[in-house]
C-alpha positions in Angstrom: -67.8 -27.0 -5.6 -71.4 -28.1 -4.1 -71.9 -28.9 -0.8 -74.8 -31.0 -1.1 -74.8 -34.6 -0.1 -76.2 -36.9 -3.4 -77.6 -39.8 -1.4 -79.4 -36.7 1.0 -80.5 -34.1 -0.7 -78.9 -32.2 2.2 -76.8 -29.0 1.7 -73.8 -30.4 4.6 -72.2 -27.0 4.9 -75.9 -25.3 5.1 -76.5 -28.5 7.7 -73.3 -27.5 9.9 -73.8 -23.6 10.3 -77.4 -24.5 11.3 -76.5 -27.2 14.1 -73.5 -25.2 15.4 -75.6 -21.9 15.3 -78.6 -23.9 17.0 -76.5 -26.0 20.0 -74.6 -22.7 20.2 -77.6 -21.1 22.1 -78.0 -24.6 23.8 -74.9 -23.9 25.6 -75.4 -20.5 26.0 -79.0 -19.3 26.3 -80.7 -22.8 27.4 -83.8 -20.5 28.3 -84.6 -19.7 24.7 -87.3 -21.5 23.0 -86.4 -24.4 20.6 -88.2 -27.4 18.7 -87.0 -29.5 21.9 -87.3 -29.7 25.5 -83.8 -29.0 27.6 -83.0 -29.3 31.1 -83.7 -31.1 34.1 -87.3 -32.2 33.9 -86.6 -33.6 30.8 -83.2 -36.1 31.8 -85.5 -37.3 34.8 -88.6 -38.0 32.8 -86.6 -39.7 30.4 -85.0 -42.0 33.1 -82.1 -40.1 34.5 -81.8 -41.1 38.4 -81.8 -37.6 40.8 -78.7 -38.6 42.9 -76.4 -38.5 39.5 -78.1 -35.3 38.2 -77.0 -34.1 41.6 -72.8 -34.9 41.5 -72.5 -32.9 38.3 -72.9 -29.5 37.0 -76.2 -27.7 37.5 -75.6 -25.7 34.1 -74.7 -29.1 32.2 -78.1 -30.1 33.1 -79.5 -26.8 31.9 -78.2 -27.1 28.4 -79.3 -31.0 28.3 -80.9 -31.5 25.0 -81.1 -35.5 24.8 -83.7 -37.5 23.3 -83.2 -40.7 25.7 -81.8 -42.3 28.4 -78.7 -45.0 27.4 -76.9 -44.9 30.6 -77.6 -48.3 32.2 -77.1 -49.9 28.6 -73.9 -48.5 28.5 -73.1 -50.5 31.6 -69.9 -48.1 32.2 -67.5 -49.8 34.9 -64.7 -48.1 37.0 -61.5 -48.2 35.3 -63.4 -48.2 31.9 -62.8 -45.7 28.9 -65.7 -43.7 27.3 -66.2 -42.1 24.6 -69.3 -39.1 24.3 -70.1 -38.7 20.5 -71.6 -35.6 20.2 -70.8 -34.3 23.7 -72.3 -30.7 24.0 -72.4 -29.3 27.5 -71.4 -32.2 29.2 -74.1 -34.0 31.2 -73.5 -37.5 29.8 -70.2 -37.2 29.8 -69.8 -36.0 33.7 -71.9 -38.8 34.6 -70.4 -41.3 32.5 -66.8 -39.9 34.2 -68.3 -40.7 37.7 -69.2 -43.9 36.8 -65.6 -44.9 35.4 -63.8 -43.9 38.5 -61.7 -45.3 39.9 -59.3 -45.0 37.0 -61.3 -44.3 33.7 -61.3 -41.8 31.5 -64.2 -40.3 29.4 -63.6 -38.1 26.6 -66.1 -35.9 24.7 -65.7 -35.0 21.0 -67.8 -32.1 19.5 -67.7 -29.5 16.7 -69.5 -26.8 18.2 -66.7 -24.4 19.9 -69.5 -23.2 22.3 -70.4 -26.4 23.9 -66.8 -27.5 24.0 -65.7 -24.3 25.9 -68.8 -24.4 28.4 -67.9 -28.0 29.1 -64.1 -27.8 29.7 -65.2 -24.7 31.6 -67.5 -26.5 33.8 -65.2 -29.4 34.0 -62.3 -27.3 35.6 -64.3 -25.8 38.3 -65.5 -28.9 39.5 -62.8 -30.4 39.5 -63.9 -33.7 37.7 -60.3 -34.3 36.5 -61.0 -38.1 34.2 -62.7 -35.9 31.5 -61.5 -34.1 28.5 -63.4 -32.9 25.0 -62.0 -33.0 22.0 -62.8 -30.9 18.8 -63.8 -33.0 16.5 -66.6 -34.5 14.2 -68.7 -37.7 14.9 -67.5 -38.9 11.1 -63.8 -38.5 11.8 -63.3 -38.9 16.2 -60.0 -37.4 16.9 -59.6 -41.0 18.7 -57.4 -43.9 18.6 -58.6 -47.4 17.3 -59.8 -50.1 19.6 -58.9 -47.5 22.9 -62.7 -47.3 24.4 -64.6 -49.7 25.9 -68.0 -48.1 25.9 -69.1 -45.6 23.2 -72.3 -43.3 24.1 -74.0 -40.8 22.1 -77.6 -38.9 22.7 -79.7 -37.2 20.3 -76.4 -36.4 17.9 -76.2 -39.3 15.0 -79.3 -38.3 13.5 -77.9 -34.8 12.6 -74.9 -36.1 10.2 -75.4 -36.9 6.7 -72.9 -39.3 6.9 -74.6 -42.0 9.8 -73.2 -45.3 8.1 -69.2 -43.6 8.7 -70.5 -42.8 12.0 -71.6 -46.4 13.3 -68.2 -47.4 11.4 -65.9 -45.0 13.3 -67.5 -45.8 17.0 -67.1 -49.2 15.5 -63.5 -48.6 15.0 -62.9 -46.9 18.3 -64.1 -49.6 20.3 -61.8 -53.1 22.1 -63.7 -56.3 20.8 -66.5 -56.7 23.1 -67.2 -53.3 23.3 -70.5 -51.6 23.9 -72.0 -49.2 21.4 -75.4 -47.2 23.6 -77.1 -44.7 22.1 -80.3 -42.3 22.1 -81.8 -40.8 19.0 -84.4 -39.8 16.6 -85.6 -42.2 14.0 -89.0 -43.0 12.0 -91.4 -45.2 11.4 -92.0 -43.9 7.4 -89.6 -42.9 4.9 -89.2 -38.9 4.8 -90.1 -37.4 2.2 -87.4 -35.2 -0.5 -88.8 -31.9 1.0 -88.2 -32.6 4.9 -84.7 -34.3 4.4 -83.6 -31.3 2.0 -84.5 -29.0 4.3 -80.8 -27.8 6.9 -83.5 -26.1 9.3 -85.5 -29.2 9.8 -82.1 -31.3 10.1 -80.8 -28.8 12.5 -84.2 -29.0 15.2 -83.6 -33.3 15.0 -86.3 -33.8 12.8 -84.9 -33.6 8.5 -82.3 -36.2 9.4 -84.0 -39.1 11.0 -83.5 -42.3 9.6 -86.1 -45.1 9.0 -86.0 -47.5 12.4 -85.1 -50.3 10.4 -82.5 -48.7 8.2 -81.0 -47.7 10.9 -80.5 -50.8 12.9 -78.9 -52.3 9.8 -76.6 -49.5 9.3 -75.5 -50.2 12.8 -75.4 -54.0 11.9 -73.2 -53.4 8.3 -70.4 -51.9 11.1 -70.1 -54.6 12.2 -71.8 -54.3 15.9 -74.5 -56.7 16.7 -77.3 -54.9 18.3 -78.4 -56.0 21.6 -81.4 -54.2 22.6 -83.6 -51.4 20.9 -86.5 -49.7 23.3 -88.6 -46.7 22.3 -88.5 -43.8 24.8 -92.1 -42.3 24.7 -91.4 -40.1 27.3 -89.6 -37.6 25.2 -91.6 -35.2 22.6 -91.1 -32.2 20.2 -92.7 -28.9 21.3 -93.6 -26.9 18.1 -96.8 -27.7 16.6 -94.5 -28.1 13.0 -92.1 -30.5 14.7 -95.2 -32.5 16.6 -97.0 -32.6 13.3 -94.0 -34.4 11.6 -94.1 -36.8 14.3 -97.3 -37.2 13.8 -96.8 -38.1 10.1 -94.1 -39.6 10.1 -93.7 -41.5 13.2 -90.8 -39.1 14.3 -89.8 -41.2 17.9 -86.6 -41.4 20.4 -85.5 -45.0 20.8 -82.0 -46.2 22.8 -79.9 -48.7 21.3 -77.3 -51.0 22.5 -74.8 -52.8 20.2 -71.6 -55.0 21.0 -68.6 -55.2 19.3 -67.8 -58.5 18.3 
């Protein structure tokens, strides 16, 4: 049976080797040269404050591969549950865990094994006890409905084929009057057949971003009503093949907020 998504063009089981294969050297050899900046200098530049970069894990900052900062959108309050879409080594999801204490509860869902185990690793021996991650997909959240009251997600949405089922699920796992903040890659043109097709070019955050507008009103057909939208020119691709598409294309990070009405 064929694996290839008819509305994409995109071969999903190609798509999924290539992401897990790719954010399986995120978590474990962050040093190793990919189509995107990781790390520390990245998260500050992009808005993340020092002092919180500080509290958690230095090797969750290490593996950081996010496009944006969503953090003060997100507006996480103590006794508040989270939900990480697309968790990977942790970074968001230890800071969001600070910020919901006393009392909340953050967990992260991913698919890549890798990511999962360094993050539940890293969790344990720091003893940040109001986090757990889930294996899971950002199309089906091994979550229950209308249990979160913020959903967050950075850099992740743009690798599914399937975006529309993920704005529906967060929809779904958020109370009414819950807060949807996101980072991620999106475009100012329509990409063409032979970028979209391609599982490589999906895999490095580029193949799979959506036109801006498209994408706002995918987030608006599930039912959230988006709040604020701001562009995050601080962050940039690193290979002259990824800058060019950017070029071309208008490849950009924005953040997003959205509530749940």
């Amino acid at each position: 049976m064929s694996t290839v998504d008819e509305r994409t063009g995109v071969d999903r089981q190609a798509l999924e080797a290539k992401v897990k294969e790719m954010y399986s050297r995120v978590a474990n050899e962050p040093d190793t040269d990919f189509h995107f900046e990781m790390g520390r200098g990245l998260a500050e530049r992009l808005g993340y404050r020092p002092d919180d970069l500080d509290r958690i894990p230095r090797e969750a900052v290490d593996s950081f591969a996010g496009v944006g900062y969503h953090l003060d959108l997100a507006g996480i309050e103590a006794g508040q549950v989270v939900v990480d879409l697309g968790s990977g080594s942790g970074m968001d999801t230890f800071i969001a865990a600070l910020k919901a204490l006393p009392g909340g509860h953050v967990i992260g869902v991913d698919m890549t094994e890798a990511q999962r185990t360094k993050a539940s690793h890293l969790a344990a021996t720091a003893r940040i006890d109001n986090v757990e991650f889930r294996e899971g997909y950002i199309e089906t959240p091994p979550v229950r409905d209308g249990s979160a009251d913020v959903v967050i997600s950075n850099g992740v949405i743009n690798l599914s084929a399937e975006k529309e089922r993920v704005f529906a699920e967060a929809a779904r796992l958020l109370r009414p009057g819950g807060r949807l903040a996101l980072s991620d890659i999106v475009t100012e043109a329509q990409l063409p057949g032979s970028v979209k097709c391609d599982a490589t070019l999906w895999a490095a955050c580029i193949g799979g971003a959506m036109q801006q507008d498209d994408y706002l009103a995918a987030i608006t057909r599930a039912a959230l009503e988006v709040a604020e939208v701001r562009a995050n020119p601080q962050y940039h691709f690193l290979t002259e093949a990824a800058q060019g598409a950017s070029r071309r294309f208008g490849v950009k990070s924005v953040s997003v907020l959205a509530i749940k009405r």
